[in-house]
ChimeraX commands (.cxc) that place a marker at each C-alpha (Angstrom):
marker #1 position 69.57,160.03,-62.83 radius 0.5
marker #1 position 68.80,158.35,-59.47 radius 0.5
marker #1 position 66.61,154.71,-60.63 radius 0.5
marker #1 position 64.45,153.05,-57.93 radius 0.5
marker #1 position 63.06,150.08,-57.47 radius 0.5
marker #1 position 59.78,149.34,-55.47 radius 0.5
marker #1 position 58.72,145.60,-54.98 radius 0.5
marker #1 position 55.79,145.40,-52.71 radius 0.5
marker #1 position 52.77,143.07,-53.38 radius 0.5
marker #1 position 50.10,145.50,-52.33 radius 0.5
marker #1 position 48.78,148.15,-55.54 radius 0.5
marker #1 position 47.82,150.82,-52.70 radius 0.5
marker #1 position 51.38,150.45,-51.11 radius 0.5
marker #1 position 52.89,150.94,-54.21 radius 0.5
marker #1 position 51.44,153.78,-55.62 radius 0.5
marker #1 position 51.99,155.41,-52.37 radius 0.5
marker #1 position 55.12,155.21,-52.38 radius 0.5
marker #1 position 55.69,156.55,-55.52 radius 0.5
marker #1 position 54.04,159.36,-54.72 radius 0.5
marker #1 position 56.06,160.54,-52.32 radius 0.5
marker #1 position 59.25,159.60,-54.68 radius 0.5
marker #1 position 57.92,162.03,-57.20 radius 0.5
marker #1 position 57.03,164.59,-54.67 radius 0.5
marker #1 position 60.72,164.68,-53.45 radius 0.5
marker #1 position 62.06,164.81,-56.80 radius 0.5
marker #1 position 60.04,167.84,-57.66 radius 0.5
marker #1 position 60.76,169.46,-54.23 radius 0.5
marker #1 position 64.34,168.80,-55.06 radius 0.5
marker #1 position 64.96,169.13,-58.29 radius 0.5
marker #1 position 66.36,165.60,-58.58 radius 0.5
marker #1 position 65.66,163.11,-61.95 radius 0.5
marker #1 position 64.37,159.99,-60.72 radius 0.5
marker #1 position 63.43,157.02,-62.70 radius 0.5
marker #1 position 61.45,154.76,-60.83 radius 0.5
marker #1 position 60.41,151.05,-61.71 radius 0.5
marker #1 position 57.00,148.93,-59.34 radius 0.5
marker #1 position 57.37,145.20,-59.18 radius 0.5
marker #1 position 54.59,142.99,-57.18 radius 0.5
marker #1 position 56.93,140.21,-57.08 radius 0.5
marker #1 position 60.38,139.93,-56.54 radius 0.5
marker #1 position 61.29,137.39,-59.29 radius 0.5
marker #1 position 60.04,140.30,-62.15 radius 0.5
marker #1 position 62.65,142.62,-59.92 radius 0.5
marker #1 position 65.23,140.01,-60.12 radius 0.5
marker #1 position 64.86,139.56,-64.47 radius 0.5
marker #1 position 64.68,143.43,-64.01 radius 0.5
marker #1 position 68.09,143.67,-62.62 radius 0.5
marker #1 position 69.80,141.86,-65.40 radius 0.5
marker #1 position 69.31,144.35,-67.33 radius 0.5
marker #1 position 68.82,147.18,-65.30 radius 0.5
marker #1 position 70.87,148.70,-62.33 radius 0.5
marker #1 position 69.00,149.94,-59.76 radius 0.5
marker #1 position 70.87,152.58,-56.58 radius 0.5
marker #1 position 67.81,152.07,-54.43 radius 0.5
marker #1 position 65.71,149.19,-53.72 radius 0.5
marker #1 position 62.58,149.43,-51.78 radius 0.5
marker #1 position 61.29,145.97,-50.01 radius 0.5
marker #1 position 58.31,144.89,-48.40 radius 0.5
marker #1 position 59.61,142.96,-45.81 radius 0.5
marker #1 position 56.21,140.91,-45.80 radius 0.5
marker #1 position 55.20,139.60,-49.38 radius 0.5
marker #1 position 54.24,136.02,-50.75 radius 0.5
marker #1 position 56.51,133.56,-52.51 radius 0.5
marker #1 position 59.78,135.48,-51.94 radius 0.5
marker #1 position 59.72,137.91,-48.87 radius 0.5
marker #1 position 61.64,141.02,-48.96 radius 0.5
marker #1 position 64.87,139.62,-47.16 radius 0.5
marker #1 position 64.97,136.55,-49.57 radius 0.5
marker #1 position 64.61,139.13,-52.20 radius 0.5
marker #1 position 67.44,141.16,-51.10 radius 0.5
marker #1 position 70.04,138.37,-50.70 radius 0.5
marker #1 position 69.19,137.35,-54.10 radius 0.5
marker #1 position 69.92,141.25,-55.29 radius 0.5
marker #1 position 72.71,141.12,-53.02 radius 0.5
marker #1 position 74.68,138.17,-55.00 radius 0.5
marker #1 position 75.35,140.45,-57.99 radius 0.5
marker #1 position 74.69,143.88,-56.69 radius 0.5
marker #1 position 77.01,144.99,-53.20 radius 0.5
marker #1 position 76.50,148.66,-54.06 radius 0.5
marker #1 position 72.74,148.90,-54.40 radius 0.5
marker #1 position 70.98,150.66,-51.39 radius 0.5
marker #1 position 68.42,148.86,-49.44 radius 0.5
marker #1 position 65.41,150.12,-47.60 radius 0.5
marker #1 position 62.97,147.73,-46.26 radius 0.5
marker #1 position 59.18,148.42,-45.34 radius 0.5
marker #1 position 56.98,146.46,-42.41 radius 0.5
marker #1 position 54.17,146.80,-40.51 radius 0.5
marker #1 position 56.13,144.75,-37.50 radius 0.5
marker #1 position 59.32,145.45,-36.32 radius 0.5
marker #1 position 60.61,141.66,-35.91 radius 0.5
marker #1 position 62.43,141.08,-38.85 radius 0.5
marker #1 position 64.93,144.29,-37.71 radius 0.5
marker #1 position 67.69,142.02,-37.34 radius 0.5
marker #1 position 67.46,140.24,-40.79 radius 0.5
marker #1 position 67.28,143.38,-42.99 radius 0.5
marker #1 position 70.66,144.46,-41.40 radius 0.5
marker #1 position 72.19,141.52,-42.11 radius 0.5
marker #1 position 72.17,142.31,-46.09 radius 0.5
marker #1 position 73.05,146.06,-45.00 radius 0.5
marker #1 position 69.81,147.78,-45.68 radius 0.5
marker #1 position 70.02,151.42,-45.06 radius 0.5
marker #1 position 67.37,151.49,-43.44 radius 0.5
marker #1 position 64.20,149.55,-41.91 radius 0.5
marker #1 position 60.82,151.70,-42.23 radius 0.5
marker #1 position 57.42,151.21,-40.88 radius 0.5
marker #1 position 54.46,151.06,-42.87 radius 0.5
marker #1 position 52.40,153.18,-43.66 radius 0.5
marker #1 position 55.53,155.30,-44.79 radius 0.5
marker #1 position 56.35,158.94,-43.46 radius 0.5
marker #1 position 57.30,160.90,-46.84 radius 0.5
marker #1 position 59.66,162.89,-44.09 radius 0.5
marker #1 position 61.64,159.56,-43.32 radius 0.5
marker #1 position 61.79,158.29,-46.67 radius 0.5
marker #1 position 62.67,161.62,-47.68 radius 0.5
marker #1 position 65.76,162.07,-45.44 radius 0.5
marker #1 position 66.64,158.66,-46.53 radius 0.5
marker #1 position 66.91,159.48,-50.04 radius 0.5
marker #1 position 68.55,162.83,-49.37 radius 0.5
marker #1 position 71.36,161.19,-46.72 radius 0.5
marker #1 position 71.32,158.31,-49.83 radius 0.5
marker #1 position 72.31,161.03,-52.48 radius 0.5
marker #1 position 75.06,162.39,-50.55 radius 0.5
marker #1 position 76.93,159.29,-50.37 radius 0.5
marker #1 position 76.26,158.47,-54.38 radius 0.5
marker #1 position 79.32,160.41,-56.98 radius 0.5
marker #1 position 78.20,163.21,-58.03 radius 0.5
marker #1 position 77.57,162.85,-61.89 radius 0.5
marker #1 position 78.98,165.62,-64.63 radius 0.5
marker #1 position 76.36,166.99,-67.18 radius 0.5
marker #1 position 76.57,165.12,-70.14 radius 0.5
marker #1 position 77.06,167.07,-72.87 radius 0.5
marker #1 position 77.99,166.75,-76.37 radius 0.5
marker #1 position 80.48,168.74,-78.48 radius 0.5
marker #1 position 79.63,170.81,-81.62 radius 0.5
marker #1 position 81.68,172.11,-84.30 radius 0.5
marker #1 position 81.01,175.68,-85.33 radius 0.5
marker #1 position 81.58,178.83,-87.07 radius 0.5
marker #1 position 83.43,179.65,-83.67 radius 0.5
marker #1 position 85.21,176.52,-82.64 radius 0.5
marker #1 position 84.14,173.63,-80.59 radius 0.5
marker #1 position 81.57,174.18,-78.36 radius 0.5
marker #1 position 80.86,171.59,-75.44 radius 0.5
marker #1 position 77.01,171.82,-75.02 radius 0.5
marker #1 position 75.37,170.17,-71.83 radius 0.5
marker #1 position 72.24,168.31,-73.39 radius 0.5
marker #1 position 70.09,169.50,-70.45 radius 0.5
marker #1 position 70.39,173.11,-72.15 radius 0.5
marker #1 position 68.54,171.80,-75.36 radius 0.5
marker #1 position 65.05,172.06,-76.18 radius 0.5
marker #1 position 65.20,170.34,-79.31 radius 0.5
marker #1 position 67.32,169.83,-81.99 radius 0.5
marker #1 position 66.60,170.24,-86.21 radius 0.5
marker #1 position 68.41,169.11,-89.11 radius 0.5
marker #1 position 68.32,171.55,-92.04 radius 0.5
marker #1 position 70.00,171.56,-95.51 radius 0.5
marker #1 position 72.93,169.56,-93.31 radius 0.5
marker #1 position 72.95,171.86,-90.67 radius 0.5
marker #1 position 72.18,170.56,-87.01 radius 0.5
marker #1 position 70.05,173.35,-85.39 radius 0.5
marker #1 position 70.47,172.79,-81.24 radius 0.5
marker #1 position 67.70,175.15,-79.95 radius 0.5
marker #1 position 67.92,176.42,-76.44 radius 0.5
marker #1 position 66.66,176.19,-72.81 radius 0.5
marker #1 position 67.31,180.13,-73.05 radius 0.5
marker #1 position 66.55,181.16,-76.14 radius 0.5
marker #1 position 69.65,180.84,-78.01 radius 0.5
marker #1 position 70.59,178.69,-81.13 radius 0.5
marker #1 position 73.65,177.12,-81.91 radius 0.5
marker #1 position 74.25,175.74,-85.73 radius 0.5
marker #1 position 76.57,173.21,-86.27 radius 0.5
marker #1 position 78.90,173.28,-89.38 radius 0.5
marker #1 position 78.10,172.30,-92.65 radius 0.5
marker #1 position 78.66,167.98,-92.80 radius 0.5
marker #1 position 80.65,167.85,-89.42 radius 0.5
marker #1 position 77.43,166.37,-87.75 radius 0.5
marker #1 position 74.56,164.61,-88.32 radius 0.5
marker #1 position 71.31,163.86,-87.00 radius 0.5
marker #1 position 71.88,160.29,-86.40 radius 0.5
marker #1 position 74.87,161.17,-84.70 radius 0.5
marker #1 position 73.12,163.23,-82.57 radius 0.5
marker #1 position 70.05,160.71,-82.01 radius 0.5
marker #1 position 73.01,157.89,-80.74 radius 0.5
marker #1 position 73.84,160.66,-78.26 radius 0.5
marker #1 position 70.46,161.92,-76.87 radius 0.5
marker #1 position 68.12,159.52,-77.34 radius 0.5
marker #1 position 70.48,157.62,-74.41 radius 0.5
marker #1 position 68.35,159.70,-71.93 radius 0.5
marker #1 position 64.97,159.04,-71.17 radius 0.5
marker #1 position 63.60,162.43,-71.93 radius 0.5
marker #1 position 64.42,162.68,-75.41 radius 0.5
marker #1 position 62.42,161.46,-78.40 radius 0.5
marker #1 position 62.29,161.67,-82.62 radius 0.5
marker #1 position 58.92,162.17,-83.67 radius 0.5
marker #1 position 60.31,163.27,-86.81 radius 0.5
marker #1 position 63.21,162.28,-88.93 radius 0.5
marker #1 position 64.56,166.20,-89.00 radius 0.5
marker #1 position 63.97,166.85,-85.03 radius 0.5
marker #1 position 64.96,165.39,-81.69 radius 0.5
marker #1 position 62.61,166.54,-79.14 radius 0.5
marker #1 position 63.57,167.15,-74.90 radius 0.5
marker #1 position 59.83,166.01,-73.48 radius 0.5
marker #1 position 60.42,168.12,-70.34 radius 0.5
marker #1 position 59.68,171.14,-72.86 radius 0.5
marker #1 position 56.29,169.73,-74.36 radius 0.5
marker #1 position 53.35,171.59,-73.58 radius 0.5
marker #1 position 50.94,169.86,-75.54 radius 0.5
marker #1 position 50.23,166.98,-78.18 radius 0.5
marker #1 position 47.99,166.88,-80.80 radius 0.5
marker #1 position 47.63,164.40,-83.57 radius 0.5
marker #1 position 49.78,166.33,-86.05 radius 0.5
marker #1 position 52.49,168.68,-83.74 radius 0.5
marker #1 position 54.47,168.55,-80.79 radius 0.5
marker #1 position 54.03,172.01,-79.37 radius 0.5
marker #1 position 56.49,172.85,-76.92 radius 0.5
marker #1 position 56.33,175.53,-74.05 radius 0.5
marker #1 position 57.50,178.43,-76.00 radius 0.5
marker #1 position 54.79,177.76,-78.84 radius 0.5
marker #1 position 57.29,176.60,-81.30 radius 0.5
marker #1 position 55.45,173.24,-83.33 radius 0.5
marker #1 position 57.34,170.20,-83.69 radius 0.5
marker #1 position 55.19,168.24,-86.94 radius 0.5
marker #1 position 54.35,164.86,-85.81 radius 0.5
marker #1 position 54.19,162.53,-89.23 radius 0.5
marker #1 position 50.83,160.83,-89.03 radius 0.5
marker #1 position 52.13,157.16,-88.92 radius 0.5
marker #1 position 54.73,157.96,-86.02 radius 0.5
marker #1 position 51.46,159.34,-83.74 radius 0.5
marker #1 position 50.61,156.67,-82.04 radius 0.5
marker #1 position 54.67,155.84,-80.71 radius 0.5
marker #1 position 55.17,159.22,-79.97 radius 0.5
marker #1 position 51.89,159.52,-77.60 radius 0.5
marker #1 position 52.66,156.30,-75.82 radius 0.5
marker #1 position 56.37,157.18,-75.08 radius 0.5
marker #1 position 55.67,160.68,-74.00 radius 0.5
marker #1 position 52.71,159.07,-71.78 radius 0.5
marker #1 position 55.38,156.71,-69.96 radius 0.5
marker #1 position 57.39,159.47,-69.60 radius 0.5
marker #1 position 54.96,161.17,-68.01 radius 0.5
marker #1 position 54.02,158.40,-65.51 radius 0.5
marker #1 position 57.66,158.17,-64.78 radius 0.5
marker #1 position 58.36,161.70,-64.36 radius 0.5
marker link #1:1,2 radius 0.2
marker link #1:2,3 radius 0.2
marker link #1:3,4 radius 0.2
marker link #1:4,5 radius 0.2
marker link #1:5,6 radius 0.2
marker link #1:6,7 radius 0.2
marker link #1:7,8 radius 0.2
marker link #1:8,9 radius 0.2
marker link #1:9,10 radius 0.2
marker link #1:10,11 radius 0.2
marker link #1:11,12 radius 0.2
marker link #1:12,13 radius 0.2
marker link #1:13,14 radius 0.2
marker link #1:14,15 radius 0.2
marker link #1:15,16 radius 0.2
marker link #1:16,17 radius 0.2
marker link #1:17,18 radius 0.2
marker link #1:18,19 radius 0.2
marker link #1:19,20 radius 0.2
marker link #1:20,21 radius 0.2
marker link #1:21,22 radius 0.2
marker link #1:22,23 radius 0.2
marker link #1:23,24 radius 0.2
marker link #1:24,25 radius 0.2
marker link #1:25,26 radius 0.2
marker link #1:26,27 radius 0.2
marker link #1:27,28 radius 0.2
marker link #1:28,29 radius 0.2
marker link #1:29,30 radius 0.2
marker link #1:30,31 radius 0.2
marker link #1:31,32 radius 0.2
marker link #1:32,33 radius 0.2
marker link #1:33,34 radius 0.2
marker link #1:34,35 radius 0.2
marker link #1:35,36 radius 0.2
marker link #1:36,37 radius 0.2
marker link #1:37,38 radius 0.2
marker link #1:38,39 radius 0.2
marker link #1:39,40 radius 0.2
marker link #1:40,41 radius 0.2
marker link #1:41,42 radius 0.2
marker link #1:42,43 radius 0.2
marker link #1:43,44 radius 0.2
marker link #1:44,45 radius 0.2
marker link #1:45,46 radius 0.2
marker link #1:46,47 radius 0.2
marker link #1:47,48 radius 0.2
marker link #1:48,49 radius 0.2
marker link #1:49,50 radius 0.2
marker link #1:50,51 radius 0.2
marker link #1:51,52 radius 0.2
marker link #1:52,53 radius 0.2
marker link #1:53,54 radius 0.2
marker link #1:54,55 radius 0.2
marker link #1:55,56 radius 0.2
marker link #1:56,57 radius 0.2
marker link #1:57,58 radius 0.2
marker link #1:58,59 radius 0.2
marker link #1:59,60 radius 0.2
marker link #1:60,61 radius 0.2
marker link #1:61,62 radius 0.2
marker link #1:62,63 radius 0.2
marker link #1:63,64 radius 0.2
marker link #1:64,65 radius 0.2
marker link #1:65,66 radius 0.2
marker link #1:66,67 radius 0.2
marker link #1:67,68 radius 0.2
marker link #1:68,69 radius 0.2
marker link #1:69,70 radius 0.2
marker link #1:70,71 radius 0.2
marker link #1:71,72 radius 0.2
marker link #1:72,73 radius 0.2
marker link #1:73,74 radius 0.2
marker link #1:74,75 radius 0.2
marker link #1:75,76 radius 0.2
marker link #1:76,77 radius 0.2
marker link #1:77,78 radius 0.2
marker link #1:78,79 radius 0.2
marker link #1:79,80 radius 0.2
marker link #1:80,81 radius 0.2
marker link #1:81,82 radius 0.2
marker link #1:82,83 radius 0.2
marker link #1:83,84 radius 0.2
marker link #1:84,85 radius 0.2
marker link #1:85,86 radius 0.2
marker link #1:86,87 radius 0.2
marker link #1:87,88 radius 0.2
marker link #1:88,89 radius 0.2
marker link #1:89,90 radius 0.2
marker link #1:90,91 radius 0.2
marker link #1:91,92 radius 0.2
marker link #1:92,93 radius 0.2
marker link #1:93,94 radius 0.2
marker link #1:94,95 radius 0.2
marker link #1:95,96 radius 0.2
marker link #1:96,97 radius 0.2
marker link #1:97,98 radius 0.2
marker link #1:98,99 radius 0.2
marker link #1:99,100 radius 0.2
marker link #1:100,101 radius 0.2
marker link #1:101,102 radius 0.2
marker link #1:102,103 radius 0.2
marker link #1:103,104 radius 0.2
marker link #1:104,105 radius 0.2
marker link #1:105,106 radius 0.2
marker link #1:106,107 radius 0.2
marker link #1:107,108 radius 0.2
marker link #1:108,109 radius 0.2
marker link #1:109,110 radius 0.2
marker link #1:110,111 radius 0.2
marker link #1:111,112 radius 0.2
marker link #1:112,113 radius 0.2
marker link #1:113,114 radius 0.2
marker link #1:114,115 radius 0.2
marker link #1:115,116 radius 0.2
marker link #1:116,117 radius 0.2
marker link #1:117,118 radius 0.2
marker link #1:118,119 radius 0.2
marker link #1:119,120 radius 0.2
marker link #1:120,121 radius 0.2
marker link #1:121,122 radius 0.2
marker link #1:122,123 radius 0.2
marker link #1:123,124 radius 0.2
marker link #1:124,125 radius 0.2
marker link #1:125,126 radius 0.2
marker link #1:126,127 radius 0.2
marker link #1:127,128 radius 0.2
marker link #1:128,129 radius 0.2
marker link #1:129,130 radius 0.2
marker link #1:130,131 radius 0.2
marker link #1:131,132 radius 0.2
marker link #1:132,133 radius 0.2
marker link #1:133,134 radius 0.2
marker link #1:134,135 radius 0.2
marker link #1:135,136 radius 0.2
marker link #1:136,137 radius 0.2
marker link #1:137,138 radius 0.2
marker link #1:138,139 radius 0.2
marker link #1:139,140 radius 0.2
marker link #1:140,141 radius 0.2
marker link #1:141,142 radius 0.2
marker link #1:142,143 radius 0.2
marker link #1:143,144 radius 0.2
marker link #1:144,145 radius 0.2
marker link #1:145,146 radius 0.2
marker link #1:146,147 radius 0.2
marker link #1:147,148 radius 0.2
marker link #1:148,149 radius 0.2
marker link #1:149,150 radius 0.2
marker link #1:150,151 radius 0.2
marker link #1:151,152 radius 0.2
marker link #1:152,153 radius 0.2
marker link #1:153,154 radius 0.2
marker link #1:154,155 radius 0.2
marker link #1:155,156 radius 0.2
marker link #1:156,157 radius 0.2
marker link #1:157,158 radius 0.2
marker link #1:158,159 radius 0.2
marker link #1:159,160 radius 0.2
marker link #1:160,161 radius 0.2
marker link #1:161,162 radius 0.2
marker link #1:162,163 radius 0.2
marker link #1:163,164 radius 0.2
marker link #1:164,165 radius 0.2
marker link #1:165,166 radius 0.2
marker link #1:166,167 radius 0.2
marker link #1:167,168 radius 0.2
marker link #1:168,169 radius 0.2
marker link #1:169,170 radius 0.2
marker link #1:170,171 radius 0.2
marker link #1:171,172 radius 0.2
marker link #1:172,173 radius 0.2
marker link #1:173,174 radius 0.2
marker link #1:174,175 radius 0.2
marker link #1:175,176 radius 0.2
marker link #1:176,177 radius 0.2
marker link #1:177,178 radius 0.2
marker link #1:178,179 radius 0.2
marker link #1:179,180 radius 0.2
marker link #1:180,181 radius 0.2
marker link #1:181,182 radius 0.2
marker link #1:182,183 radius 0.2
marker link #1:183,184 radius 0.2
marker link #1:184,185 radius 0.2
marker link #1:185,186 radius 0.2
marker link #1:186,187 radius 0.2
marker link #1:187,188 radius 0.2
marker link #1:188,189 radius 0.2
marker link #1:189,190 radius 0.2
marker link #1:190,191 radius 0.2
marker link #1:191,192 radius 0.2
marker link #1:192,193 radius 0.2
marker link #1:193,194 radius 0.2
marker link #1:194,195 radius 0.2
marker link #1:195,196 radius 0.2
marker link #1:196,197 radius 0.2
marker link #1:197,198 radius 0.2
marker link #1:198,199 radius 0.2
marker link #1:199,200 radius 0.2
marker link #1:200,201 radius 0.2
marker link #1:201,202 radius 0.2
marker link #1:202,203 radius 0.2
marker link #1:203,204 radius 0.2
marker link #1:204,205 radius 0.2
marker link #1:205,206 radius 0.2
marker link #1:206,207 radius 0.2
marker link #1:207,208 radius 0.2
marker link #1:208,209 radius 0.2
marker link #1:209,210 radius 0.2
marker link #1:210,211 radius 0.2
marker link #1:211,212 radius 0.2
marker link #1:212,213 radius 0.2
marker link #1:213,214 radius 0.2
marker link #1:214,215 radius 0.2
marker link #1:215,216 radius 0.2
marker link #1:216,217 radius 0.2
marker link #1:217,218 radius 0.2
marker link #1:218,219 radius 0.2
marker link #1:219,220 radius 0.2
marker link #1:220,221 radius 0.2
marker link #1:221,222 radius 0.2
marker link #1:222,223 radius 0.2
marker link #1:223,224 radius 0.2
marker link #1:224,225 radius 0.2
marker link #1:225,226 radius 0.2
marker link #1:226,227 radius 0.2
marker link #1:227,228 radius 0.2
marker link #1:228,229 radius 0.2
marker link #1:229,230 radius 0.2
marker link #1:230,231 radius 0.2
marker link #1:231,232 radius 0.2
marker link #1:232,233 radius 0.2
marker link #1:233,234 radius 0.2
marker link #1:234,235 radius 0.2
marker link #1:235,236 radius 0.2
marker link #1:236,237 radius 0.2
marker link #1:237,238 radius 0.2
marker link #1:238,239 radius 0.2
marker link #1:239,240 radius 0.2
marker link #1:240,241 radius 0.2
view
């Protein structure tokens, strides 16, 4: 998953620009996760906790401008990729001094900040589907979690339902739900809404008060006192996606 940072002090700017982020992920099939600061101190207490590949800096903010910012990111952070944004082109010679990628003018082409990202990607390791291995009737089986839809515990069996239809059933007491929840629930686009299912939100179709129900019009119960979790991290998900 590619994560981006945007730090810009102006609302419009930033929503903008996350547009066209979210456009190229769908045009490209690429995950993105991407985070909008209006001031580069809440970036900076981001990044101690969070590691960002790409950083995207208004040159021209209040307080800390985007070339103080990036020094700062730069003290703990060599590898991070910078790409500034200005409406004037005087400042050219700063940004390359921290070894921005690149320097844009506002208001943003989505083809330039496309290519960016794109001629960004190819220089990033390419990352092996995680996957996690299951012990069946047939042997191990190495299953990428990308492939599951969701996942249900029954009578000590872990169910792993499929992207293509297929089930796989895990042996009786070799796994258990928990062990699967430490694995998936790593990634953003998993949830529990239940404590017998693990649920992969790209898959959701629609959610009511009392189901999950997923594209293939399977229903995922939704106990009524884990509602209210459940719709507010499958809304941020949403925003994010």
């Amino acid at each position: 998953m590619l994560k981006i940072a945007i730090c810009d002090d102006d609302q419009i700017s930033l929503a903008f620009i996350k547009r066209i982020l979210i456009s190229y992920a769908k045009n490209t099939d690429t995950t993105l996760h991407v985070d909008m600061f209006q001031h580069g101190d809440d970036l900076l207490n981001a990044t101690k906790t969070q590691h960002y590949h790409i950083h995207i800096l208004d040159i021209m903010m209040p307080e800390m401008d985007g070339i103080e910012l990036a020094k700062q990111i730069r003290k703990d952070d060599t590898d991070a990729f910078l790409i500034f944004l200005t409406s004037s082109d005087e400042y050219t010679k700063d940004a390359y001094q921290v070894d921005a990628i690149n320097y844009l003018m506002k208001p943003v082409s989505p083809g330039k900040l496309a290519a960016i990202l794109t001629r960004i990607i190819s220089f990033l390791p390419k990352e092996e589907p995680r996957a996690i291995l299951v012990q069946t009737k047939k042997g191990l089986v190495k299953l990428p979690v990308d492939q599951i839809v969701y996942v249900e515990h029954i009578a000590h069996v872990i169910h792993f339902h499929l992207a293509d239809g297929g089930e796989l059933a895990s042996l009786t007491s070799t796994l258990t739900l928990s062990d699967v929840a430490d694995q998936l629930l790593q990634s953003p686009n998993y949830l529990q809404p239940h404590r017998a299912y693990i649920v992969n939100m790209d898959y959701i179709h629609t959610l009511t008060k009392t189901d999950i129900i997923l594209k293939n019009n399977q229903g995922i119960p939704i106990p009524c006192r884990r509602y209210v979790a459940v719709r507010n991290q499958y809304t941020e998900y949403i925003k994010q996606a």
